[in-house]
N, C-alpha and C positions, 0 to 999 in steps of 0.2 A: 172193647178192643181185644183183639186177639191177643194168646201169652208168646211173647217173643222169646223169651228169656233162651228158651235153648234153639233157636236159631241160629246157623253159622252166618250174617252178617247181613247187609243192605237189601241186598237181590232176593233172596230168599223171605227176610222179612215182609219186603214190598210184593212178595207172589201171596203171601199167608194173608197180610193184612194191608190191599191195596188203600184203604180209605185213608189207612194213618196221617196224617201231620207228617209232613218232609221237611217243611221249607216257609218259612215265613218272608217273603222278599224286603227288600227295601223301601217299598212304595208300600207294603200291606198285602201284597197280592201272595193267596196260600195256593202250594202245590202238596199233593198228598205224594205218597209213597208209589202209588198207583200209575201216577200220573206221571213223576221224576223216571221213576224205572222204564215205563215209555218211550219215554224222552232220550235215556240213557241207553236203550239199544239201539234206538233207532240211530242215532250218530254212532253209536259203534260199530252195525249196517254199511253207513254211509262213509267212514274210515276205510273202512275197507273196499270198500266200492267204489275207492279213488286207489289200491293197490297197497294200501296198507299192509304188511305182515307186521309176527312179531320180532318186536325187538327195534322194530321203526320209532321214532322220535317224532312228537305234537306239541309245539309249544301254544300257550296260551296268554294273549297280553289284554287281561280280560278285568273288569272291576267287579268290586265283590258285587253277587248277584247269584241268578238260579245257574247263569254260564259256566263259570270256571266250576261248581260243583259237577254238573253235566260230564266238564269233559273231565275230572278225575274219574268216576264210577266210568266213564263211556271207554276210557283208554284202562281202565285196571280190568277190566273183565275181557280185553282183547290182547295181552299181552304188547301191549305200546308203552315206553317213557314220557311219560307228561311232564312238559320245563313250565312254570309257571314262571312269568316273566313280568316282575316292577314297570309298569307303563306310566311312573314321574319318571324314567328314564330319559334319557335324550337319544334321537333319532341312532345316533353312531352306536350310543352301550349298549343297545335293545340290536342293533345289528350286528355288533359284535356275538350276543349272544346266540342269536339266531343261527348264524355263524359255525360259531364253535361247536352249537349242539347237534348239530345237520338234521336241522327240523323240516321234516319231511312237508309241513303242512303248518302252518300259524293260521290261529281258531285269535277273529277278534269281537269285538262287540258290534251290535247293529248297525253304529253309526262310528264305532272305534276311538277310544280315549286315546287309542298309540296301535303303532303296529310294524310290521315292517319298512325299515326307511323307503321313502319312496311311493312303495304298495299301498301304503296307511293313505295316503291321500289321490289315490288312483293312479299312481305309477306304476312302477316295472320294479321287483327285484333288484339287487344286485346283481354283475354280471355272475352266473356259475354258480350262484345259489339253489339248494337245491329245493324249496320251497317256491310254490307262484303265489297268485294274489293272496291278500289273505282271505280265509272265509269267515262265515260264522256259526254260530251253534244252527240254525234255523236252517242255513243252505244246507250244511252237513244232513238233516235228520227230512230235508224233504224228497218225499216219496218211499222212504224205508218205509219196514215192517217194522211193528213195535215189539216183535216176539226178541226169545233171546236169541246170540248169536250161536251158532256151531262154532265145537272145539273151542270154547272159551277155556282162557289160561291168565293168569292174576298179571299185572302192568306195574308199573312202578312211578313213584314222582323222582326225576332228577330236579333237587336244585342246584341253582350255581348260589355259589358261595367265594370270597376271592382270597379266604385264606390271611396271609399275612403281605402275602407279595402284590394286589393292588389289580392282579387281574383275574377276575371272575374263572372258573374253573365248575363244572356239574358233577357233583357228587351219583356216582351212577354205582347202583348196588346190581347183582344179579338177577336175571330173572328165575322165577323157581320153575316154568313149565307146568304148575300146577293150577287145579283151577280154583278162586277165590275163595271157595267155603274149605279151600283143604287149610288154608293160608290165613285167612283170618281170624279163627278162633284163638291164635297163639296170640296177636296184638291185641286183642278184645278180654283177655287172660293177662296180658303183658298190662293192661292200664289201668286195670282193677286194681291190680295188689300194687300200682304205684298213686293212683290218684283218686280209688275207693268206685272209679266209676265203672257203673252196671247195666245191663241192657235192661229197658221198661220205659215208661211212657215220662221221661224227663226233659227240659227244655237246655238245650244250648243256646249260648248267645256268642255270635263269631262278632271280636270288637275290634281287629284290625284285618289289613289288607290281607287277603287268602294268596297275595306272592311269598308271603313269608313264610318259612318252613313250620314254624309252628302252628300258627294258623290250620296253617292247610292242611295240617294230618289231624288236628284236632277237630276240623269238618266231617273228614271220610271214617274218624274215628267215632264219632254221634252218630252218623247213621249207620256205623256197622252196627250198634248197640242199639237202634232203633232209636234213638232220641227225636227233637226237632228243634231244625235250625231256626235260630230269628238271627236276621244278618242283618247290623251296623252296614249303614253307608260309609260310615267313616268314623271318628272314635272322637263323641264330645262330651265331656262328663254328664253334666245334664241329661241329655239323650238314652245313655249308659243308663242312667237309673233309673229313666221313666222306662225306658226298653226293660228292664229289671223287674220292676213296678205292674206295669202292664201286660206285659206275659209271663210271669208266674215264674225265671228264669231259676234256675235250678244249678247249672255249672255253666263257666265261663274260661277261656282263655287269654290272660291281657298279661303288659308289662310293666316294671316299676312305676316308670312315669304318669301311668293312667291313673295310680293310684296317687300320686303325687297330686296329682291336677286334683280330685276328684276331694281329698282332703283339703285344698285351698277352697270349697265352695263354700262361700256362707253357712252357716249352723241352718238357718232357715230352709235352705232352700236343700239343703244333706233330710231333714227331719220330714221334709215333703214326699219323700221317696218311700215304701215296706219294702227292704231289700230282704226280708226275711225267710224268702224260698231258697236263698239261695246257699247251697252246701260244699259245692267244691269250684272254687277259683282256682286257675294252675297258673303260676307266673312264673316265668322264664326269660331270657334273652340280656339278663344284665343284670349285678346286684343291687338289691333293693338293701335300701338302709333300712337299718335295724327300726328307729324311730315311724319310719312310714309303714311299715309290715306293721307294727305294734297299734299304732294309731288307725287301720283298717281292721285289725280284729278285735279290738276295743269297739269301733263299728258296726262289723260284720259280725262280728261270732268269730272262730273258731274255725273258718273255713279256708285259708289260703295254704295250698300245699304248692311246694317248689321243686322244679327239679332242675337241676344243671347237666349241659349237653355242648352237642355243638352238630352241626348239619350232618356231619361225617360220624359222627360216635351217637347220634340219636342222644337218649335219655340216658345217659351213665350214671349218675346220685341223685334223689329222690327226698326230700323230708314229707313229712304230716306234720297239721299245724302243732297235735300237742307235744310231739317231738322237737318243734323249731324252738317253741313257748320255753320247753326244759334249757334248749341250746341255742339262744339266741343270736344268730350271725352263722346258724351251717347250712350248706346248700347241699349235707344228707348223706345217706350212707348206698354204699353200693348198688343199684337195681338188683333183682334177677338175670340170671346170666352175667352178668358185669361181673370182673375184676378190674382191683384199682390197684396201683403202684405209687410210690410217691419217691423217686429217680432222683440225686445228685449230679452233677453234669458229668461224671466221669460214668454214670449208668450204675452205681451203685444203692443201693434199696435205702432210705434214708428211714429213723427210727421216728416213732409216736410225738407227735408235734413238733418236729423239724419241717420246716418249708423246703419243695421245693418241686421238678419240673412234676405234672399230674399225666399218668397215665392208665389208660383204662384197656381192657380185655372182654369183647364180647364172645358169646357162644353164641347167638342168632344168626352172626354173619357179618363180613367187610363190605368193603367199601374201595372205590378206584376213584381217582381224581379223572374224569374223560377225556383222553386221549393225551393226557399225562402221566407217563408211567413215573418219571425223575422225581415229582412232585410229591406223588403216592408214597415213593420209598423214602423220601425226604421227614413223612409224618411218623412212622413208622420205628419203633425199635422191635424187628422180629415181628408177633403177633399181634404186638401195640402200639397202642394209638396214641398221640397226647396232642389236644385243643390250645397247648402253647401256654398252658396258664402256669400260674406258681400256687402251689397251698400246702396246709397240711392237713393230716389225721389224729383225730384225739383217737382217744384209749377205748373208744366205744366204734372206731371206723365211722364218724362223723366226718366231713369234709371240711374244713374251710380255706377260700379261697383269701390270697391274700394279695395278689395283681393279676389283672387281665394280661393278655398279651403285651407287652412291651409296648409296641406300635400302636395297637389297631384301639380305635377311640368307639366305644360306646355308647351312642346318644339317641335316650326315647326306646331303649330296646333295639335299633337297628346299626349293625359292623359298617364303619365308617371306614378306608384305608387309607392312612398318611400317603404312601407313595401313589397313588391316583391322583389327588389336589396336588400335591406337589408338582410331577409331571407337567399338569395340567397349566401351571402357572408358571411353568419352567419357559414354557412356549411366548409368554408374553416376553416384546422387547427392553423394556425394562427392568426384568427381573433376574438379577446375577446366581442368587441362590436362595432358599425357602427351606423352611423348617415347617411342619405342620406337626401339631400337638393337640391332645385333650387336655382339657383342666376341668376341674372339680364343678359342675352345675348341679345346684339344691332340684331344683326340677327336672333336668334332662340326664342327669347321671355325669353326662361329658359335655362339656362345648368346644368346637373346633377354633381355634388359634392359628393364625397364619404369622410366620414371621419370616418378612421379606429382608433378602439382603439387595438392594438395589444396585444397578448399575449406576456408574460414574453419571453425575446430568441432574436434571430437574427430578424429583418426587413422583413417581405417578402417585394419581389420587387410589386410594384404599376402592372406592365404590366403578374406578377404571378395571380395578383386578376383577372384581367381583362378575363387570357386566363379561371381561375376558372369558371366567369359568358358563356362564351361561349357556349357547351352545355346545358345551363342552363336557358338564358332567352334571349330574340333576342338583335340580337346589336343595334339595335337603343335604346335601354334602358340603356346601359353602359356608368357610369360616363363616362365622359369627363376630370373630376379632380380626380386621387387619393391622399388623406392627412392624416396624421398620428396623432394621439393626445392621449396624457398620460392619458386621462381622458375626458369621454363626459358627459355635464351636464345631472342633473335630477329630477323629481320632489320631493315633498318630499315623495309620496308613492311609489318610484322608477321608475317610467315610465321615458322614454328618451321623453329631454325638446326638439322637434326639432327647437321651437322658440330660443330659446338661443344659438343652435346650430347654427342658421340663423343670429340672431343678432350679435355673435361673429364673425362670418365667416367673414360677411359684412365687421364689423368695424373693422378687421384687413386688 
């Protein structure tokens, strides 16, 4: 193989050394670098050959596969935002989004797991929408040239993220005007000295959905470094390890609960696995107990580095294993570029081991909530940012956190928002008032809780609500518990207490 090592990123690697390893699919079927770079101009050709400029918007409602990698590299090298788009969504949230982001074009799969409401099954749009049918990678790239495109300039991925308030919002950074090799060495520099990773001939293995923000910059991040991908269809312990096992996997990105799972497998069938290639695990998206981290590098080795962020702040705090091992329960000290604050509610700087709101200060660059400016300043004190958590700083600028957001319920690694279910089951006729809550799950970190205040009249059945949410918001967001209660606390201006909703829950 060719030495990659001082190559500025993807494109340039796959021009040095077309034969490389890209891309492992889901089925087994391998693409080299040769072959993906092809692929990836010829759709970035074809974007534009439908009027594409920069700064235009391509959302993607696409399942993991060689697709949605396609159109990140095909839209970052023509200066377009890439929305990668949840398709367990339901027809409305995935419209909504489409929506908001004024997706010039939706890219779905061959036969479409999800797509635009309507369009997904050979409709029409919505009226005024400015997107038409959707298309796919294959229509996109037929008849282009495979060469690169002129006046190429680096793309960005927006996601949406919904924050604390329940409605999706895309995190849209600037675009630089530059072209990708100007731009890439700083992230490829940026991930080294947070997660040890280097460019050379090492195996990724992508083990959940690429809509998810991590995921999907930890893709584009492998192959800017030359790595190759093996992509999960979907994330099942077992799978995990023979995937491990069998290609020789090297670094991974997964969350708490994978490893939860993954430690309930029988001793036998854990001991059938050589996970021994493997060097850097990065886990993010939710706190991991102390017990399950310890019990995976008792395992593994020595290999799980973490860092704590949020879609808007990227990677703000950073550990290595043998730092966590010394500090067990920190989610790390400051990145590169990053400052951190630790704010009392009147904005006052709170001393070394006091909790309280976490704020952080990048030097790479902001971030706007799209086409929310109120939103944006809402997050904001002056140059800082704070992801809404509580924690403190020991004496060495280690982080620990010590509650999530208030509201928002974490379960399996993926933001759940009270006020979305709530809403949702506001609309059933039955239902006078609802409290939606996380509570403590040994496996999923959180599980959703519904507590109904009924109207006057007969009971709806618990599995009546459930089938109500259905059309309405995807299932991975539906309580787990429906409960009924004469009465939900409140404050005294009438807002619903959810703390005392949580408090009581618990302590029954």
């Amino acid at each position: 193989m060719a030495d990659i090592s001082a190559l500025p990123g993807f494109y340039r690697i796959a021009e040095a050394d077309p034969g490389r390893r890209a891309l492992i699919d889901t089925d087994g079927t391998v693409t080299t670098y040769g072959e993906l770079l092809a692929l990836v101009n010829r759709v970035s050709h074809g974007l534009r050959a439908r009027g594409l400029v920069a700064g235009d918007v391509v959302a993607g409602v696409l399942p993991n596969g060689v697709d949605p990698v396609v159109m990140m590299m095909a839209t970052g090298q023509v200066g377009l935002y890439y929305v990668p788009v949840n398709w367990h969504l339901t027809d409305a949230e995935i419209g909504y989004i489409l929506d908001d982001c004024d997706a010039r074009i939706v890219v779905t799969g061959p036969s479409g797991p999800a797509g635009p409401p309507a369009a997904a099954s050979g409709g029409t749009p919505a009226e005024g929408a400015p997107y038409g049918a959707p298309e796919n990678v294959a229509a996109l790239a037929e008849g282009q040239p495979g060469t690169a495109p002129d006046a190429r300039t680096s793309g960005a991925v927006m996601w949406y993220t919904s924050g604390t308030t329940g409605f999706p919002k895309g995190v849209r950074r600037p675009l630089s005007g530059k072209e990708p090799e100007e731009t890439v060495p700083l992230y490829t520099w940026f991930m080294g000295e947070v997660c040890d990773l280097r460019p050379g001939d090492e195996i990724h293995l992508v083990t959940s959905p690429m809509y998810h923000s991590a995921p999907c910059a930890h893709t584009v991040f492998a192959l800017h470094l030359g790595h190759t991908l093996v992509i999960a269809e979907r994330f099942e312990p077992e799978t995990i390890l023979e995937l491990v096992d069998r290609h020789r996997v090297s670094n991974a990105m997964m969350v708490p609960t994978m490893f939860h799972r993954m430690l309930q497998l029988p001793a036998e069938v854990r001991e059938r696995y050589d996970v021994s290639s493997l060097r850097q695990v990065v886990h993010t998206g939710a706190a991991c107990p102390v017990a399950v981290k310890k019990g995976v590098m008792d395992w593994w080795g020595p290999v799980l580095y973490e860092y704590y962020g949020s879609t808007e702040s990227s990677i703000a705090f950073a550990v290595k294993p043998h730092d966590w091992l010394e500090r067990p329960g920190t989610v790390g000290r400051p990145v590169p570029t990053f400052e951190a604050r630790i704010l009392g509610p009147d904005g006052e700087e709170l001393p070394t081991g006091e909790p309280g709101m976490i704020y952080v200060r990048s030097g790479i660059g902001g971030f706007e909530y799209h086409k929310d400016p109120a939103k944006t300043a809402a997050s904001m004190r002056g140059p800082w940012y704070t992801p809404g958590d509580i924690g403190f700083m020991d004496e060495d600028g280690f982080l620990f956190i010590c509650d999530r957001r208030t509201d928002l319920i974490i379960s399996g690694g993926v933001n759940i928002y009270p006020a979305e279910i709530e809403a949702a089951l506001l609309e059933h006729p039955s239902v006078a008032d609802v409290a939606v809550i996380g509570v403590p799950d040994e496996e999923w970190g959180h599980r959703v809780v519904a507590l109904v205040q009924p109207v006057p009249g007969p009971l709806p059945a618990p599995q009546d609500l459930l089938d109500h949410l259905g059309p309405r918001i995807a299932r991975f967001k539906h309580p787990r518990v429906v409960e009924f209660r004469d009465e939900l606390p409140r404050t005294p201006t009438g807002k619903l207490s959810r703390s005392r909703v949580r408090e009581e829950y618990l302590a029954r």
